[in-house]
VEXMI-66098 format. One line per 2 residues: number of its first residue (from 1); for each residue y, x, z of C-alpha. Coordinates in steps of 0.02 Angstrom, whole numbers, plus 50000, padded with zeros to 5 digits. Example, Ala and Ser with C-alpha at 12.3 -4.5 7.8 and 13.67 -1.06 7.14 Angstrom:
! VEXMI-66098
1) 49775 50615 50390 | 49947 50684 50357
//
This chain:
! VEXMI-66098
1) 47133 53067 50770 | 47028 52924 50812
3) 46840 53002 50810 | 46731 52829 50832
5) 46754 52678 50861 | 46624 52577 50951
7) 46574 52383 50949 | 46483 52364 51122
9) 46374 52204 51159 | 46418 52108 51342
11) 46337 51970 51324 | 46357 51785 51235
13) 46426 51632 51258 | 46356 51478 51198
15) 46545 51376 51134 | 46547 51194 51060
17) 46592 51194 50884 | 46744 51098 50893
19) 46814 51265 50978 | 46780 51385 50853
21) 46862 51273 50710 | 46968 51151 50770
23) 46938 50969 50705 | 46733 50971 50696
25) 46636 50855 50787 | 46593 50908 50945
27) 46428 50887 51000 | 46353 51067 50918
29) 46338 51233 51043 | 46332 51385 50946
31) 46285 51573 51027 | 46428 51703 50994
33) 46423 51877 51037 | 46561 51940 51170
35) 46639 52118 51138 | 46688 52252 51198
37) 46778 52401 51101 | 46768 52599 51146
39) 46861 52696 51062 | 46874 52881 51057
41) 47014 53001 51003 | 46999 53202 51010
43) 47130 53184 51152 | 47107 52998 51222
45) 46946 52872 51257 | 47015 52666 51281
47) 46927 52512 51310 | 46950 52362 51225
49) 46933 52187 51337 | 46814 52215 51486
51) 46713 52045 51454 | 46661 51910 51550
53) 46685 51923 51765 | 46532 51938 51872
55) 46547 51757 51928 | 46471 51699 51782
57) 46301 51802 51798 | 46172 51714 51771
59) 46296 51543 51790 | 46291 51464 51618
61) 46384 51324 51734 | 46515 51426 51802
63) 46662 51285 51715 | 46576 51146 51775
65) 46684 51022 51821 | 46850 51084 51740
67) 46899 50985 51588 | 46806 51043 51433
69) 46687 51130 51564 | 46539 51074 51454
71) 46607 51143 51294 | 46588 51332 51366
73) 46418 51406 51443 | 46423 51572 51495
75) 46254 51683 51437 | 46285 51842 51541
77) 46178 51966 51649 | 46233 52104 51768
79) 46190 52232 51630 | 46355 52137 51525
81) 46472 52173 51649 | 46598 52305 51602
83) 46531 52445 51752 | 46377 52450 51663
85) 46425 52416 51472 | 46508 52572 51523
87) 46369 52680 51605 | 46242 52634 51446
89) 46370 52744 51360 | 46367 52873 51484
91) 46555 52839 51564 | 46643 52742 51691
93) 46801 52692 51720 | 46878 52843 51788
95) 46838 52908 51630 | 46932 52829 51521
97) 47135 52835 51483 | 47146 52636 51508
99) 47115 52474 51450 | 47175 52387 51303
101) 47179 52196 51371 | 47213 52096 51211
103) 47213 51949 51291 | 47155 51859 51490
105) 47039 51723 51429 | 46878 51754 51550
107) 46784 51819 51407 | 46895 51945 51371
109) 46985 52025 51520 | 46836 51958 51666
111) 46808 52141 51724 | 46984 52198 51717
113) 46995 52200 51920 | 46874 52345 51894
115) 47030 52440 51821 | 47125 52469 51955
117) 47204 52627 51984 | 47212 52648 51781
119) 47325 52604 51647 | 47313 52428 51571
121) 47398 52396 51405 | 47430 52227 51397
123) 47596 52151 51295 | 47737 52068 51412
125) 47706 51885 51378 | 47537 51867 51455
127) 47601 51949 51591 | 47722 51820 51606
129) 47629 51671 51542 | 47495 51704 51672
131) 47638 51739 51814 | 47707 51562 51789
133) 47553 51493 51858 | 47517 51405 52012
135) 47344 51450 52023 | 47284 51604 51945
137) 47091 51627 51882 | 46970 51744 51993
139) 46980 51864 51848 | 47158 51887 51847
141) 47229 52029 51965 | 47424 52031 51940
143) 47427 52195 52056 | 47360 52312 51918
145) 47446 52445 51841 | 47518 52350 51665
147) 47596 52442 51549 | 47693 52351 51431
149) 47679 52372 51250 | 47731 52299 51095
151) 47689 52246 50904 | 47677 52411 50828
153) 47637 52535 50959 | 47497 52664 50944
155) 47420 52707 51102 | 47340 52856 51013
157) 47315 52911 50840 | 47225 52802 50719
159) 47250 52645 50834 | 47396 52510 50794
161) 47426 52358 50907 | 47499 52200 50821
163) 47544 52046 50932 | 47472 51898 50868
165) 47523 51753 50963 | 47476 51589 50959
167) 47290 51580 51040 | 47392 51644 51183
169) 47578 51702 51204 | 47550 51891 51214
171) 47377 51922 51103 | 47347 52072 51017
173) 47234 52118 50857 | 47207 52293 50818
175) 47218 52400 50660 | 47103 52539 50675
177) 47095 52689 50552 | 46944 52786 50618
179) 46899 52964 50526 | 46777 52941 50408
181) 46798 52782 50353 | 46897 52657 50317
183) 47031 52557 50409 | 46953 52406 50499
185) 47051 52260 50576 | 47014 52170 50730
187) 47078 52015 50737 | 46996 51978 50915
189) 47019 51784 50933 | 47176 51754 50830
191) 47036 51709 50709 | 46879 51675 50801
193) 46750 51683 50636 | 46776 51711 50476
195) 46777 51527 50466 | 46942 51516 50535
197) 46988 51654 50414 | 46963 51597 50242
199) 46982 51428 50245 | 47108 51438 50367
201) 47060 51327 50525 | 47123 51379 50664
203) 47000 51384 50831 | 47057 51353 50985
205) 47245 51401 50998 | 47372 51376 51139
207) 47510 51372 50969 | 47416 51326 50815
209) 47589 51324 50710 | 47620 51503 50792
211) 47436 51551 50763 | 47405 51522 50591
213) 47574 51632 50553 | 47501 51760 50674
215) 47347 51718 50548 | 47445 51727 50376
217) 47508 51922 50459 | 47379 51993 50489
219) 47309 51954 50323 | 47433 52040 50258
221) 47401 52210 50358 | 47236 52201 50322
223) 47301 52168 50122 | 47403 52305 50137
225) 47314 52432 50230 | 47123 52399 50116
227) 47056 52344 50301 | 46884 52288 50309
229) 46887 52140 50456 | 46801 52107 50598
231) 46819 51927 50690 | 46820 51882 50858
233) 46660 51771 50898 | 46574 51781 50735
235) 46393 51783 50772 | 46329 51818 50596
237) 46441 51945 50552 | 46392 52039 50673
239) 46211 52057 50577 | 46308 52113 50445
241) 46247 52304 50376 | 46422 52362 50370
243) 46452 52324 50572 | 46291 52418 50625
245) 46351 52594 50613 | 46476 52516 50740
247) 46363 52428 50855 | 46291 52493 51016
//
């Protein structure tokens, strides 16, 4: 049974607008929060993403110079990166069962190196998207121990995993169905804000065509299942009442 589930702060990101929703001007940064996700089972604790990599501490200009460099300014200090994220809940890595990588954008899989040696559930096309590349990103380590999964696999009770592609080849969303309350979707960047979710405009996506039908699914699960949802980079949701008995 899935016990808790846990929304845990690693710092921000200040984004250009014309990311979040594709075909505004561009000229607007906004803050969004970056997540992290613990979740604990009576028999199993994972970790959702593992944030943003140590380079960019205290280096809002750690992309300057690559194209669109200006568009995205890292906001992180060392108490965002995953080791500690982890410790302020009173864990490390050793302690959990693995990490659930949704996805290797920097913000989202920067601390996986810090995994090795544990399981890392990622699905089979970013794998292979990522070992197509000439030139790999600091953050990515393609020596870890990956575990393949796939759209509908439950790494433990209570937690689904639904491959969303089209922001990248192999991204996941999550249906959760913690005890105690309802069922909750995350639909981690395949819709960044809720923006993107009602009127859907698609944010940044690799696929837009593929990610708006990765879009049009998931609202169905969450149709289907009564899920209340949670967005990827959606900084005033996460004010939101309903989030805070989630937030650490």
């Amino acid at each position: 049974m899935l016990r808790e589930v846990r929304m845990l702060r690693a710092g921000s990101c200040l984004i250009d607008q014309s990311e979040l929703v594709t075909g505004t001007p561009e000229g607007t940064m906004v803050r969004v929060p970056i997540w992290m996700y613990l979740l604990r089972g009576d028999d199993a604790i994972f970790l959702v993403d593992s944030g943003m990599p140590p380079e960019c501490i205290g280096n809002e200009r750690y992309f300057a110079g690559e194209e669109g460099g200006d568009h995205i300014l890292p906001q992180m200090q060392a108490e965002d990166a995953v080791e500690e994220v982890l410790a302020h809940q009173g864990l490390a890595v050793a302690d959990l069962d693995g990490l659930i990588s949704t996805h290797w954008h920097f913000d989202h899989a920067g601390g996986n190196r810090n995994f090795r040696g544990r399981p890392v559930l990622v699905h089979p096309d970013e794998v292979a998207a990522y070992r197509a590349e000439a030139e790999l990103p600091v953050w990515i380590d393609l020596s870890l121990d990956f575990r393949p999964v796939r759209d509908g696999d439950r790494p433990m009770p209570g937690v689904t995993l639904l491959h969303s592609p089209g922001h990248t080849p192999g991204h996941l969303s999550l249906l959760l169905e913690p005890d105690g309350s309802g069922p909750l979707l995350l639909t981690i960047d395949a819709a960044y804000t809720q923006r993107n979710w009602t009127e859907d405009l698609p944010g940044a996506m690799l696929d837009p065509v593929v990610g708006m039908r990765s879009v049009e699914r998931l609202k169905e699960v969450a149709r289907s299942a009564g899920a209340k949802v949670f967005f990827g980079h959606d900084a005033g949701q996460a004010q939101e009442p309903l989030w805070q008995q989630f937030a650490r």
